[in-house]
Predicted model as a PDB file, atoms N, CA, C, CB and O in Angstrom, pLDDT in the B-factor column:
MODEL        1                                                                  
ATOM      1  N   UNK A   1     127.682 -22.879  -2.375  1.00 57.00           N  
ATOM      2  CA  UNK A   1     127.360 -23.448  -1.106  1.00 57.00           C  
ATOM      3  C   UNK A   1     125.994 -24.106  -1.152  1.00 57.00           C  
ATOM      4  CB  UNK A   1     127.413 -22.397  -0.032  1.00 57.00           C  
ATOM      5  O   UNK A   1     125.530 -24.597  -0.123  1.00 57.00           O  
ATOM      6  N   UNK A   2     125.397 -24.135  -2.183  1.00 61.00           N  
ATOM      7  CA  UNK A   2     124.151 -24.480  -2.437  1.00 61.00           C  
ATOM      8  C   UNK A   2     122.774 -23.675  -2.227  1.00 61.00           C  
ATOM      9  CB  UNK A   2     124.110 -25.467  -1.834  1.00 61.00           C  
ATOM     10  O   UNK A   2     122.740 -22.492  -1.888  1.00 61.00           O  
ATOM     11  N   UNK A   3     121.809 -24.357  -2.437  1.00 59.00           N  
ATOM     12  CA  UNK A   3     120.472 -22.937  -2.310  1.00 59.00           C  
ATOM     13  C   UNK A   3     119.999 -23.224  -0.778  1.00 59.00           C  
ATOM     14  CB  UNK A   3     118.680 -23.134  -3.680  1.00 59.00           C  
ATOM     15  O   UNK A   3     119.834 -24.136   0.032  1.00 59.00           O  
ATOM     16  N   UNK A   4     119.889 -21.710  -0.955  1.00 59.00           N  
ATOM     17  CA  UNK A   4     119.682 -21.178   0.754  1.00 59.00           C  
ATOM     18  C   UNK A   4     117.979 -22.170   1.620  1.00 59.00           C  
ATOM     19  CB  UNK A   4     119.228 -18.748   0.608  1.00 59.00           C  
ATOM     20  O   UNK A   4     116.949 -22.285   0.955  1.00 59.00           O  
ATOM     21  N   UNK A   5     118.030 -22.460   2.376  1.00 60.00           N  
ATOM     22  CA  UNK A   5     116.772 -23.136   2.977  1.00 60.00           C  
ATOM     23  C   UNK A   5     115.831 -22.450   3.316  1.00 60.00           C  
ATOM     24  CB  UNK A   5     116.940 -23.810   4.007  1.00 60.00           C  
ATOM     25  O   UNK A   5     116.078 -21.378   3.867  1.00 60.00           O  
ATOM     26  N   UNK A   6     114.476 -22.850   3.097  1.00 62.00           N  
ATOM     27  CA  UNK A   6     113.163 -22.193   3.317  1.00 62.00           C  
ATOM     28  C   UNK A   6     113.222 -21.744   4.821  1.00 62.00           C  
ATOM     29  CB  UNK A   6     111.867 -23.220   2.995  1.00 62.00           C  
ATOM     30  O   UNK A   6     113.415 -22.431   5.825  1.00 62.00           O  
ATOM     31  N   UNK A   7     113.016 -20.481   4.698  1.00 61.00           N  
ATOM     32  CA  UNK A   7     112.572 -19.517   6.319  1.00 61.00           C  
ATOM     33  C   UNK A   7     111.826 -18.912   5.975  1.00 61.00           C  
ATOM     34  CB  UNK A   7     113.488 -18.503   7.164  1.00 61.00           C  
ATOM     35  O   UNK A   7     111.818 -18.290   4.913  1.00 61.00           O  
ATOM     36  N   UNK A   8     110.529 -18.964   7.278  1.00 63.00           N  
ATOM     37  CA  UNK A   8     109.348 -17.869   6.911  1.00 63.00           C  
ATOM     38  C   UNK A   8     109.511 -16.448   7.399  1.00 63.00           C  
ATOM     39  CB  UNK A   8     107.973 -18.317   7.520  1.00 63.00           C  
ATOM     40  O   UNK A   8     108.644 -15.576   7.339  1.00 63.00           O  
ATOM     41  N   UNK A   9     111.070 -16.290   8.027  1.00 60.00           N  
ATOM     42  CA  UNK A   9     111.605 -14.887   8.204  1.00 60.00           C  
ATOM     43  C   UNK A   9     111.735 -14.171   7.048  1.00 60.00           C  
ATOM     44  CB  UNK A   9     112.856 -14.851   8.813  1.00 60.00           C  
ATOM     45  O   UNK A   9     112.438 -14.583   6.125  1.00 60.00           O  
ATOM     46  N   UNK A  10     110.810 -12.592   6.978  1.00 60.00           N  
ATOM     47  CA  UNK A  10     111.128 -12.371   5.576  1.00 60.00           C  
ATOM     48  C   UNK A  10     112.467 -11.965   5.143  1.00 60.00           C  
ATOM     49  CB  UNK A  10     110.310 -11.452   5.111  1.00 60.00           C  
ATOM     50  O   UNK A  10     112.674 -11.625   3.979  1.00 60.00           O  
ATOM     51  N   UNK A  11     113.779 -11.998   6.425  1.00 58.00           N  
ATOM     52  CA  UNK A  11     114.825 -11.514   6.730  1.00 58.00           C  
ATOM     53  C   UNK A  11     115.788 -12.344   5.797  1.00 58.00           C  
ATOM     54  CB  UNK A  11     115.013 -11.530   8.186  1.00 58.00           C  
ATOM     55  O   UNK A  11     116.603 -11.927   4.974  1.00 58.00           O  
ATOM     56  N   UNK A  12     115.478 -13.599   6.144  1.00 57.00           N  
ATOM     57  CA  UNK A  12     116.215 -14.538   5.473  1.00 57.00           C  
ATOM     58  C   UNK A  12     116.740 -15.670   6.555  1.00 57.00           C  
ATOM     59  CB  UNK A  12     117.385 -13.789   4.707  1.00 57.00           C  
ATOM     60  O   UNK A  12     116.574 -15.479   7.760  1.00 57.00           O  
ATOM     61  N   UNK A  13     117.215 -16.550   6.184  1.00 57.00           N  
ATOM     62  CA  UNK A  13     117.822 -17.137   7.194  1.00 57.00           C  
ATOM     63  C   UNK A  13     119.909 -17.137   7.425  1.00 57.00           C  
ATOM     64  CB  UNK A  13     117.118 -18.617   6.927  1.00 57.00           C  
ATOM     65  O   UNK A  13     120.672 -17.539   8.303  1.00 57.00           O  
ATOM     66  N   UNK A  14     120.101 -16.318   5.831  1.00 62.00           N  
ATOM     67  CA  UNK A  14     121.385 -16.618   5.741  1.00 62.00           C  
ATOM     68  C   UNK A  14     121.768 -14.774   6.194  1.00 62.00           C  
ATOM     69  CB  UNK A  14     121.889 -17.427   3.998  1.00 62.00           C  
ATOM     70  O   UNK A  14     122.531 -13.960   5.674  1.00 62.00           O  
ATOM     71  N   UNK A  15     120.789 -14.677   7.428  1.00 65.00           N  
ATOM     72  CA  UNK A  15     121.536 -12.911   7.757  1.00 65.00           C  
ATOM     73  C   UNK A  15     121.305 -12.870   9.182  1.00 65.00           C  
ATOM     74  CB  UNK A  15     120.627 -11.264   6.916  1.00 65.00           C  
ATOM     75  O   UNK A  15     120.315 -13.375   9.711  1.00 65.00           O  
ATOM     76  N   UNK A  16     122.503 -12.083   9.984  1.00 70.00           N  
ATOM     77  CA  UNK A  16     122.763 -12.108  11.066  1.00 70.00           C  
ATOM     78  C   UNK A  16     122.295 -10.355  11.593  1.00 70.00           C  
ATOM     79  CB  UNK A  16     124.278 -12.695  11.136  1.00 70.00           C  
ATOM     80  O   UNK A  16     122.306  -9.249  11.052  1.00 70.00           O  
ATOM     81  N   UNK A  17     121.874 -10.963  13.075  1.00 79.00           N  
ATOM     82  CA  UNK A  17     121.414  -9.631  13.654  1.00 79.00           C  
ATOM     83  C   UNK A  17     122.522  -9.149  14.541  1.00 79.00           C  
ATOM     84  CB  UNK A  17     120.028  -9.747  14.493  1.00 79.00           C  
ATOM     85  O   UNK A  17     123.416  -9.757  15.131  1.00 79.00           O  
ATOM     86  N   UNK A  18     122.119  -7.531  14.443  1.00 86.00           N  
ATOM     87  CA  UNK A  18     123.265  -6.289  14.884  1.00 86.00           C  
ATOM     88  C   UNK A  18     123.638  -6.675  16.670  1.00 86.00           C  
ATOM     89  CB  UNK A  18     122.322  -4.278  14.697  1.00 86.00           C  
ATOM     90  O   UNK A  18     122.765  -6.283  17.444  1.00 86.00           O  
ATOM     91  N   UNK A  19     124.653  -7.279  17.205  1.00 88.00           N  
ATOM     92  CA  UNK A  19     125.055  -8.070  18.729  1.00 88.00           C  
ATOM     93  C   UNK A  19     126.100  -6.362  19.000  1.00 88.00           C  
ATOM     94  CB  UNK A  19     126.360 -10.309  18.566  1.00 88.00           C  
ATOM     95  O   UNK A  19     127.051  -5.858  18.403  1.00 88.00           O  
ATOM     96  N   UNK A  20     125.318  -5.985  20.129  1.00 92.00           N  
ATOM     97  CA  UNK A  20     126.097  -4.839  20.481  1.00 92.00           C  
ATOM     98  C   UNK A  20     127.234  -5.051  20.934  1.00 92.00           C  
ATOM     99  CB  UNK A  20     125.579  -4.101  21.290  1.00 92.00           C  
ATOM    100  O   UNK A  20     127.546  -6.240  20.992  1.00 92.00           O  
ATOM    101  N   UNK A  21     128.262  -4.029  21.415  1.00 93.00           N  
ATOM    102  CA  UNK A  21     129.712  -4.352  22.025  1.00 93.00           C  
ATOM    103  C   UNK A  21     129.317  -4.803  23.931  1.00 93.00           C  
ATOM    104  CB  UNK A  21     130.948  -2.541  21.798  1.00 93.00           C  
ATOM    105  O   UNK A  21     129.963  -5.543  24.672  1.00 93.00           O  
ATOM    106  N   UNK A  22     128.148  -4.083  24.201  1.00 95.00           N  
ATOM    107  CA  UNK A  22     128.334  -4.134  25.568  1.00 95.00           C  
ATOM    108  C   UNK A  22     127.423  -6.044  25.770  1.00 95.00           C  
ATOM    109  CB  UNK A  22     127.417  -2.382  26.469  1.00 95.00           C  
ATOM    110  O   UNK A  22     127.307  -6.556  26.883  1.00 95.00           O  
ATOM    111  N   UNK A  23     127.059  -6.554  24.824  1.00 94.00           N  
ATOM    112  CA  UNK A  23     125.846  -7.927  24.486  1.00 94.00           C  
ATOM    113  C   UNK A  23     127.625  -8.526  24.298  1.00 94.00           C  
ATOM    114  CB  UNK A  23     124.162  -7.899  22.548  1.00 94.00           C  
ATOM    115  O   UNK A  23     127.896  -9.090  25.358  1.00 94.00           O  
ATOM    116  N   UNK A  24     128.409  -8.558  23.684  1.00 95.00           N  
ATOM    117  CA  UNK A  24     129.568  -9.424  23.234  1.00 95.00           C  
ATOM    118  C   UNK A  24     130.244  -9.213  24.889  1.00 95.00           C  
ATOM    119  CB  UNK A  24     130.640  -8.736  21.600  1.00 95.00           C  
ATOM    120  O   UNK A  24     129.986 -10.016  25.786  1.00 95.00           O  
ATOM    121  N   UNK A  25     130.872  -8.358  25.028  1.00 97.00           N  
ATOM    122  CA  UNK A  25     131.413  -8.147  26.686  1.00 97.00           C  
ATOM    123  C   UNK A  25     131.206  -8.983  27.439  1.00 97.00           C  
ATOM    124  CB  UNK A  25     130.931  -7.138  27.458  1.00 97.00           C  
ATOM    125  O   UNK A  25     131.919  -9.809  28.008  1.00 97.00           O  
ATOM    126  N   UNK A  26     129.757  -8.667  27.443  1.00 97.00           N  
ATOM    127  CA  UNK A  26     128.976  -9.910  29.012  1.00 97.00           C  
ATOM    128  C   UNK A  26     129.214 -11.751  28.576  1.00 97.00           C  
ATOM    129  CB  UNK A  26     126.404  -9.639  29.130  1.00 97.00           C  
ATOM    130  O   UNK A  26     129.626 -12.705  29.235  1.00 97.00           O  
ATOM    131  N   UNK A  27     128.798 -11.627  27.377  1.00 96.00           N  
ATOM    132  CA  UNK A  27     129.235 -12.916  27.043  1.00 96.00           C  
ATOM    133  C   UNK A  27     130.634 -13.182  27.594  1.00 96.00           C  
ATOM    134  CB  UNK A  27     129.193 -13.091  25.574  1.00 96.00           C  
ATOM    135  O   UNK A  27     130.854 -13.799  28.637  1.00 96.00           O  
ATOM    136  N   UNK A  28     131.614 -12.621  26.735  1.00 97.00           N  
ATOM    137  CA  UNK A  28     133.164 -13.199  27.126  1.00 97.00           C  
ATOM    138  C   UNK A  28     133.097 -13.524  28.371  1.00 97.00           C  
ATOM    139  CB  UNK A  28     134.425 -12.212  26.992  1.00 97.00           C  
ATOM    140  O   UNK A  28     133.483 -14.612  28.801  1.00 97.00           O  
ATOM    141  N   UNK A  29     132.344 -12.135  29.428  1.00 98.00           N  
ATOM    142  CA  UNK A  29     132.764 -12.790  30.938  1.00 98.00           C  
ATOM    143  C   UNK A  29     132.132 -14.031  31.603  1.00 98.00           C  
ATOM    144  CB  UNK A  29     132.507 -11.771  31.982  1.00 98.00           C  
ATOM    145  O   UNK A  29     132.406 -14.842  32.488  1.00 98.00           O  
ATOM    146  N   UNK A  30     131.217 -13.785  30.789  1.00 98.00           N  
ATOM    147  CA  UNK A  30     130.357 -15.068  31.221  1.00 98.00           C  
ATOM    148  C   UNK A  30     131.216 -16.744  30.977  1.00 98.00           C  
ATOM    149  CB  UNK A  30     128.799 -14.985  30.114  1.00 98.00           C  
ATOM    150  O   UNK A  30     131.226 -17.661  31.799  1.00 98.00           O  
ATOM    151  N   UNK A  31     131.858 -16.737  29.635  1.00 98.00           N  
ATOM    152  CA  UNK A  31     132.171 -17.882  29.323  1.00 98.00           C  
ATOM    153  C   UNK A  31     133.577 -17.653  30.194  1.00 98.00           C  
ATOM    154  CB  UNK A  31     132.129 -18.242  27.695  1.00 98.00           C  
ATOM    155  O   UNK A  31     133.858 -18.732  30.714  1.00 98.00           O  
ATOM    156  N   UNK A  32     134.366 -16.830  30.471  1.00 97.00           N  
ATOM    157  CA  UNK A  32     135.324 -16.474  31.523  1.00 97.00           C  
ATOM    158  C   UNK A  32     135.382 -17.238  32.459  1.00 97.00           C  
ATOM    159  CB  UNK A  32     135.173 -15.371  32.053  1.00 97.00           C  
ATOM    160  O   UNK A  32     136.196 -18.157  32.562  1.00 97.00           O  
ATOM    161  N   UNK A  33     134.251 -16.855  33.503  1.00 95.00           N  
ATOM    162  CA  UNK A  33     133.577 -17.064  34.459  1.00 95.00           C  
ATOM    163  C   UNK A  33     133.442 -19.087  34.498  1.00 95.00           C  
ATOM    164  CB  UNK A  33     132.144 -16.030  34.203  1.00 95.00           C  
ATOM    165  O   UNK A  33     134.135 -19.865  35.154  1.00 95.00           O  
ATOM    166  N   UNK A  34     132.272 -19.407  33.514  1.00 96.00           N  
ATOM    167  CA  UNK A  34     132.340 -20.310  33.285  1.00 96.00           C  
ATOM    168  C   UNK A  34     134.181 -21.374  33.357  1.00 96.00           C  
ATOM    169  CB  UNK A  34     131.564 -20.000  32.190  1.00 96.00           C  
ATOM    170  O   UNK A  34     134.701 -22.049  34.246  1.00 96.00           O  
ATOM    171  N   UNK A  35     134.534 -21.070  32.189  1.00 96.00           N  
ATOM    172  CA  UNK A  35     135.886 -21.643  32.241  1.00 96.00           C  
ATOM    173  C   UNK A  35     136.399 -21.926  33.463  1.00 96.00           C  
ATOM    174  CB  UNK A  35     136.776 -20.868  31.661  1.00 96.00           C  
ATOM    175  O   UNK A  35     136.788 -23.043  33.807  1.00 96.00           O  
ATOM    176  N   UNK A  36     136.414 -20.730  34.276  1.00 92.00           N  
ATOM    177  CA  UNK A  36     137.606 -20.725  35.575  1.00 92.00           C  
ATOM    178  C   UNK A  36     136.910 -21.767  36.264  1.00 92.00           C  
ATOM    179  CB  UNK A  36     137.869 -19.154  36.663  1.00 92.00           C  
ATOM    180  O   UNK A  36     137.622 -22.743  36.498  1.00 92.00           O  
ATOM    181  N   UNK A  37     135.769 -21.842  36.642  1.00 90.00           N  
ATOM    182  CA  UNK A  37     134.945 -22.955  37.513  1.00 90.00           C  
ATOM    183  C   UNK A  37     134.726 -24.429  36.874  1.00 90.00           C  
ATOM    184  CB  UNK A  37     133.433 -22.371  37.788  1.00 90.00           C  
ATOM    185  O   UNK A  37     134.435 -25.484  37.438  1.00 90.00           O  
ATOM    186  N   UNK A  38     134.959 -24.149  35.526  1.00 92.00           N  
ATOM    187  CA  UNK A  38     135.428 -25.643  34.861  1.00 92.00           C  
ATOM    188  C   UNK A  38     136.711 -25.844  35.612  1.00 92.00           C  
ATOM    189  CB  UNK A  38     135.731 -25.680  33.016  1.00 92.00           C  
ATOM    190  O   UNK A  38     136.633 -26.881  36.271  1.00 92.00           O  
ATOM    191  N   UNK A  39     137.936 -25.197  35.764  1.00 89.00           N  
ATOM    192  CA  UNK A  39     139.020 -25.910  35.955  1.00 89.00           C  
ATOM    193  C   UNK A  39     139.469 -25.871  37.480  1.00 89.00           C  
ATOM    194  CB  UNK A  39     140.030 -25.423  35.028  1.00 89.00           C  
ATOM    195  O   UNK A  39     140.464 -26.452  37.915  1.00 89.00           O  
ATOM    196  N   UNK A  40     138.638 -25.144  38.182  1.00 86.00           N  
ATOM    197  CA  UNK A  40     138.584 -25.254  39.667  1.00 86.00           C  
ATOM    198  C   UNK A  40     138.046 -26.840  39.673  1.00 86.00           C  
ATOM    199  CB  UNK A  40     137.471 -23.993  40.493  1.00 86.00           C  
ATOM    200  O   UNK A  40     138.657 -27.740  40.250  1.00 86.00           O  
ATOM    201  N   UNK A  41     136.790 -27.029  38.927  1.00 86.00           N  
ATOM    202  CA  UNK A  41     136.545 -28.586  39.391  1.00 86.00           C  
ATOM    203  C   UNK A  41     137.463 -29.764  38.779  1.00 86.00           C  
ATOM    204  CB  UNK A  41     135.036 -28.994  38.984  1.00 86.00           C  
ATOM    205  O   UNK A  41     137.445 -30.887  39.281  1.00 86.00           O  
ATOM    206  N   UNK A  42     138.156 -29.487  37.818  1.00 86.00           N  
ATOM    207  CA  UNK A  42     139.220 -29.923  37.589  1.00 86.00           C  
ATOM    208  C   UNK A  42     140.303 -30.280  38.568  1.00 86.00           C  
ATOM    209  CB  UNK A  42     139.535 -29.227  36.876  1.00 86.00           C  
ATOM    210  O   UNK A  42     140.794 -31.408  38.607  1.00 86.00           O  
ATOM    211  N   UNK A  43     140.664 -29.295  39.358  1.00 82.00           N  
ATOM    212  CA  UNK A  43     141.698 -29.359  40.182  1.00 82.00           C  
ATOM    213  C   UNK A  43     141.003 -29.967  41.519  1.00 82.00           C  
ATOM    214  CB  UNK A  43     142.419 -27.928  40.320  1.00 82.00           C  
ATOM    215  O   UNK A  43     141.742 -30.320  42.439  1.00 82.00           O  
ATOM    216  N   UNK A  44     139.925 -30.065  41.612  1.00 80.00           N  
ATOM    217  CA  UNK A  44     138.986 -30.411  42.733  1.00 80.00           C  
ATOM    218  C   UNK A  44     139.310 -32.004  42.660  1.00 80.00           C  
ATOM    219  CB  UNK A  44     137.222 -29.918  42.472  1.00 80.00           C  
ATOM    220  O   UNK A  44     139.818 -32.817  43.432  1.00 80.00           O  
ATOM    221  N   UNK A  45     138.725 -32.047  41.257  1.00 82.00           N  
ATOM    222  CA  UNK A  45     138.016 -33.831  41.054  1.00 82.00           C  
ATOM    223  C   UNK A  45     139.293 -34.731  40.401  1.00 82.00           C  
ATOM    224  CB  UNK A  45     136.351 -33.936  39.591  1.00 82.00           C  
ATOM    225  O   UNK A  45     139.189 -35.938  40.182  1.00 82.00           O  
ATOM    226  N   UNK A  46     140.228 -34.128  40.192  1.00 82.00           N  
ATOM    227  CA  UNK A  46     141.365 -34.769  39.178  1.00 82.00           C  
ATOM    228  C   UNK A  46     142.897 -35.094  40.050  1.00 82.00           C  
ATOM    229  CB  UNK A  46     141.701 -33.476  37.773  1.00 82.00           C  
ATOM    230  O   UNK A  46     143.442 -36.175  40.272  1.00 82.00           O  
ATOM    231  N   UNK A  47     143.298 -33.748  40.408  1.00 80.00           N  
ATOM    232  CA  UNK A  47     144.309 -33.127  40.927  1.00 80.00           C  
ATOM    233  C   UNK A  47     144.747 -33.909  42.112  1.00 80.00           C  
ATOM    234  CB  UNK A  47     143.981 -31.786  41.200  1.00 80.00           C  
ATOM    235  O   UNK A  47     143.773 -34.372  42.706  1.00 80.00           O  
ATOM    236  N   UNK A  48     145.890 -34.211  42.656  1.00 83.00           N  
ATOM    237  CA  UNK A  48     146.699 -34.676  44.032  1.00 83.00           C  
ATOM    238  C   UNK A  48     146.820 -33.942  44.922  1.00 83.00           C  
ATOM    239  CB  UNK A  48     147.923 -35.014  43.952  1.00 83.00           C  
ATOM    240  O   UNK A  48     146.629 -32.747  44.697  1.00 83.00           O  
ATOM    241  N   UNK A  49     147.148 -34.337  46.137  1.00 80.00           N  
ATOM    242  CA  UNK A  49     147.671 -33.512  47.283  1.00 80.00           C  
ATOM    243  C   UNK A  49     149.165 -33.254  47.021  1.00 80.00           C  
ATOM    244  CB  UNK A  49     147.458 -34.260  48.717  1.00 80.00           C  
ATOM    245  O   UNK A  49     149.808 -34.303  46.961  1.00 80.00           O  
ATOM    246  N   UNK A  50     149.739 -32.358  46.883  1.00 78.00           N  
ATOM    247  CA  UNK A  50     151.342 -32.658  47.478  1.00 78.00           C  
ATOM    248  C   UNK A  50     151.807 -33.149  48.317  1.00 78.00           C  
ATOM    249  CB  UNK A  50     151.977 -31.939  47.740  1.00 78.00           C  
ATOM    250  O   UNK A  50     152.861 -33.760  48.142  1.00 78.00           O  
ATOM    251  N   UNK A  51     151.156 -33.075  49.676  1.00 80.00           N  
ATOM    252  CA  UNK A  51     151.293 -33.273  50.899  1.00 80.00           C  
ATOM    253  C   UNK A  51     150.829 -34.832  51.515  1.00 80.00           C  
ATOM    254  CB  UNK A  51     150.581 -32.163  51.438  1.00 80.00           C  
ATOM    255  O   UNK A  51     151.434 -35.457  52.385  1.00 80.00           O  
ATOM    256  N   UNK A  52     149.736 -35.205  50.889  1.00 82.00           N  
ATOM    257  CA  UNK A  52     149.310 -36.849  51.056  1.00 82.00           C  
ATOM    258  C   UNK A  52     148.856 -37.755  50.557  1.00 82.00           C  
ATOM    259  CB  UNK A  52     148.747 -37.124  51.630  1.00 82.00           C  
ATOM    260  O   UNK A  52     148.343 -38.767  51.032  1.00 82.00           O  
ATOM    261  N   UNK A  53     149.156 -37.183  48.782  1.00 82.00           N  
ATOM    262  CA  UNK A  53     148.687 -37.597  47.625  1.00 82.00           C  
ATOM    263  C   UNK A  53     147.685 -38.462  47.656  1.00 82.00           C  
ATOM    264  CB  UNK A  53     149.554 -38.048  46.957  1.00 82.00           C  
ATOM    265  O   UNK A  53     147.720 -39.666  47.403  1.00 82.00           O  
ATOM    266  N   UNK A  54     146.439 -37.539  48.103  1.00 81.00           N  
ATOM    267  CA  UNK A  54     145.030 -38.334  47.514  1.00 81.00           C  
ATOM    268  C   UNK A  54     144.546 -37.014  46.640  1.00 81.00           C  
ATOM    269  CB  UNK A  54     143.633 -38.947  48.960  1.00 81.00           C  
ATOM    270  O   UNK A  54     145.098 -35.967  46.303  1.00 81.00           O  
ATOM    271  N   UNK A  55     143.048 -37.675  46.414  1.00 81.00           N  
ATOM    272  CA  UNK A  55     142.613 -36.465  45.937  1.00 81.00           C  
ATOM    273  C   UNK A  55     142.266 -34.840  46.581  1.00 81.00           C  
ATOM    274  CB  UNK A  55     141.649 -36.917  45.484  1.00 81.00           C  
ATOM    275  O   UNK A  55     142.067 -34.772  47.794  1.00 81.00           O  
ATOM    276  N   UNK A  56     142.205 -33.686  45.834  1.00 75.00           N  
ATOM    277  CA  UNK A  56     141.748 -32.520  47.169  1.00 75.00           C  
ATOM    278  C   UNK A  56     140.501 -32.630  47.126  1.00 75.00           C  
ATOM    279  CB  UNK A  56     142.107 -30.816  47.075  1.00 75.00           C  
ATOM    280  O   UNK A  56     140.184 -31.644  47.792  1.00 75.00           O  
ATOM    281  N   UNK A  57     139.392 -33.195  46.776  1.00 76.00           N  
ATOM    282  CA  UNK A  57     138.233 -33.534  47.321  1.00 76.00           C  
ATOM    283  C   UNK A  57     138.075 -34.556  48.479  1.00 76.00           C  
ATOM    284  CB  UNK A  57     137.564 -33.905  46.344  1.00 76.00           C  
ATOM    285  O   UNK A  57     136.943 -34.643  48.954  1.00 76.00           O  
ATOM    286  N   UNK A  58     138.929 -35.242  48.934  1.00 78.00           N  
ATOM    287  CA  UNK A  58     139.683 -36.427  49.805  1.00 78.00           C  
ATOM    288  C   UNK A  58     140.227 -36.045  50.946  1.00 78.00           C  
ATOM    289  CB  UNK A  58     140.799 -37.081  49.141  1.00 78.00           C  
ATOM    290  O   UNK A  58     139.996 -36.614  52.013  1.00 78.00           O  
ATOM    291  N   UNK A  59     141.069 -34.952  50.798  1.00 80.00           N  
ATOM    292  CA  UNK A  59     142.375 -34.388  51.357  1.00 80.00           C  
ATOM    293  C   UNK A  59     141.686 -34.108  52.974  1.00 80.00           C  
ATOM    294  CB  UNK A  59     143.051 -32.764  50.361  1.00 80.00           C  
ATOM    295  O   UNK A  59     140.626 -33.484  53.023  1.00 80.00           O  
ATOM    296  N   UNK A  60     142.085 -34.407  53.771  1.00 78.00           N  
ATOM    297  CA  UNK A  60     142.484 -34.346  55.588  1.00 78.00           C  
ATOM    298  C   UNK A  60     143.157 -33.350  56.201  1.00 78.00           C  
ATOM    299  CB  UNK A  60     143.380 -35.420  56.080  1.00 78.00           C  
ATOM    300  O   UNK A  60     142.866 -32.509  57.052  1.00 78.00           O  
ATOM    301  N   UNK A  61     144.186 -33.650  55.540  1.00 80.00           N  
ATOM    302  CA  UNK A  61     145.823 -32.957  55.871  1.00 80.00           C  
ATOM    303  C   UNK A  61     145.909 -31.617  56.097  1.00 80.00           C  
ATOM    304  CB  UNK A  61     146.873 -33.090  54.694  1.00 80.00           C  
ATOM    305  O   UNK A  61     146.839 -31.077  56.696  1.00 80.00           O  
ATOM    306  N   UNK A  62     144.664 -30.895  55.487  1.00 72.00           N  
ATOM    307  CA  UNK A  62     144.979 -29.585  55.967  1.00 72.00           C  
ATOM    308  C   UNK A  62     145.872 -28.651  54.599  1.00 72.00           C  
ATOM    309  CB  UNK A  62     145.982 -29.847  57.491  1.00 72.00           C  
ATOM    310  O   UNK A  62     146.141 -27.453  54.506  1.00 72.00           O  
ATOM    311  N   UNK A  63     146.129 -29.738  53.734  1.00 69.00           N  
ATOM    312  CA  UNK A  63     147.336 -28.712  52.653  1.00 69.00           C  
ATOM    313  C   UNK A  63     146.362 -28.518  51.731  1.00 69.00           C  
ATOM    314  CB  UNK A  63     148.976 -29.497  51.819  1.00 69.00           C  
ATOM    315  O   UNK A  63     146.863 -27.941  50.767  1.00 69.00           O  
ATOM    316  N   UNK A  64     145.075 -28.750  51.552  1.00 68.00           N  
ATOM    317  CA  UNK A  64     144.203 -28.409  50.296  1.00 68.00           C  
ATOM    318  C   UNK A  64     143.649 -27.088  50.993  1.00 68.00           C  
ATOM    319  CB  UNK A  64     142.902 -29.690  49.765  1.00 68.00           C  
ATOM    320  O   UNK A  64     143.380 -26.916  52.182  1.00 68.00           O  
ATOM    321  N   UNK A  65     143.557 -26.241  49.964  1.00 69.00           N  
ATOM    322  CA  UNK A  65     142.808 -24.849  50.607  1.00 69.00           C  
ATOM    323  C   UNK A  65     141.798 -24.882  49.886  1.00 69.00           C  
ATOM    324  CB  UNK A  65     143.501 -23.347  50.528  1.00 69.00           C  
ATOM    325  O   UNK A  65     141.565 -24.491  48.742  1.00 69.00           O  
ATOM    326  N   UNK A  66     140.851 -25.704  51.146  1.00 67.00           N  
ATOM    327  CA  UNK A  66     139.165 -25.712  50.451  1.00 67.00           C  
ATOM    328  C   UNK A  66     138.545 -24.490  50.236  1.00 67.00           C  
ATOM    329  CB  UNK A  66     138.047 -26.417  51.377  1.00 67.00           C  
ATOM    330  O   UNK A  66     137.489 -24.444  49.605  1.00 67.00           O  
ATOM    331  N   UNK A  67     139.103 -23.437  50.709  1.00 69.00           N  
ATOM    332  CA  UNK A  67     138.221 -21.651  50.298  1.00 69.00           C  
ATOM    333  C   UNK A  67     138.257 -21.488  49.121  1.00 69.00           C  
ATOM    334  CB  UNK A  67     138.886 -20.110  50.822  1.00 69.00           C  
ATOM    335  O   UNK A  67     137.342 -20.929  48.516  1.00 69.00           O  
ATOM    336  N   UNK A  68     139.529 -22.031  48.445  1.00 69.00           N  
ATOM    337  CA  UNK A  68     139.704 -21.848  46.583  1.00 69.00           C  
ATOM    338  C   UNK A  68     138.516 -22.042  46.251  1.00 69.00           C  
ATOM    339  CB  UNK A  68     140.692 -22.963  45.596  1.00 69.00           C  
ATOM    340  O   UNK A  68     138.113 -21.263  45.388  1.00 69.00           O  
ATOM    341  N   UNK A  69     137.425 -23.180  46.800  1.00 67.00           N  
ATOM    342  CA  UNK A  69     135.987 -23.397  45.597  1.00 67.00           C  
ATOM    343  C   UNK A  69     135.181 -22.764  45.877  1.00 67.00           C  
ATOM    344  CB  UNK A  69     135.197 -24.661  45.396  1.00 67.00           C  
ATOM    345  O   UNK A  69     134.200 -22.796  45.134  1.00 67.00           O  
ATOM    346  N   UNK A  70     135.140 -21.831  47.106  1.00 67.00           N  
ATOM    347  CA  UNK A  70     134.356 -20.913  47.571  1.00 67.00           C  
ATOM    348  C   UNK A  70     134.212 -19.236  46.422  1.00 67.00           C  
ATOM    349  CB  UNK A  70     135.057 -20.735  49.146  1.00 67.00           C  
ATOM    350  O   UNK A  70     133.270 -18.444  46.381  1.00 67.00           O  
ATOM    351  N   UNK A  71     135.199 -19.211  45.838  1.00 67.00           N  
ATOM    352  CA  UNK A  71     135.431 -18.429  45.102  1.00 67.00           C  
ATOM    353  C   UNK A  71     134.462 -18.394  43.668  1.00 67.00           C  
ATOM    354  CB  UNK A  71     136.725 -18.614  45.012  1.00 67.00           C  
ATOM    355  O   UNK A  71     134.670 -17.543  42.803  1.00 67.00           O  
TER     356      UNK A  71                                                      
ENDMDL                                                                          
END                                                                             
């Protein structure tokens, strides 16, 4: 893979530090978390009405349930 690159860590640079189970956890939920509110704005900024086919950032009609982004 070739020779390893100068670090003034006396650790090295090609070694990884000990990530606890409860440090990995929070992550997942975090990027979880993240995700779901990626695709809420998805369905926000992209998505149709059924009911009066504009967008549900658009929508009048009453058939978009704006509380979903409240979430």
């Amino acid at each position: 893979m070739g020779l390893p690159a100068y670090c003034s860590d006396p650790d090295g640079a090609d070694t990884l530090k000990v990530v606890s189970s409860t440090e990995i956890f929070l992550w997942i939920i975090a990027l979880f978390l993240l995700e779901v509110n990626h695709l809420k704005w998805i369905w926000w900024e992209h998505w149709n009405c059924r009911a009066c086919t504009v967008k549900h950032k658009d929508c009048a009609c009453g058939a978009t349930a704006r509380w979903i982004m409240y979430l």
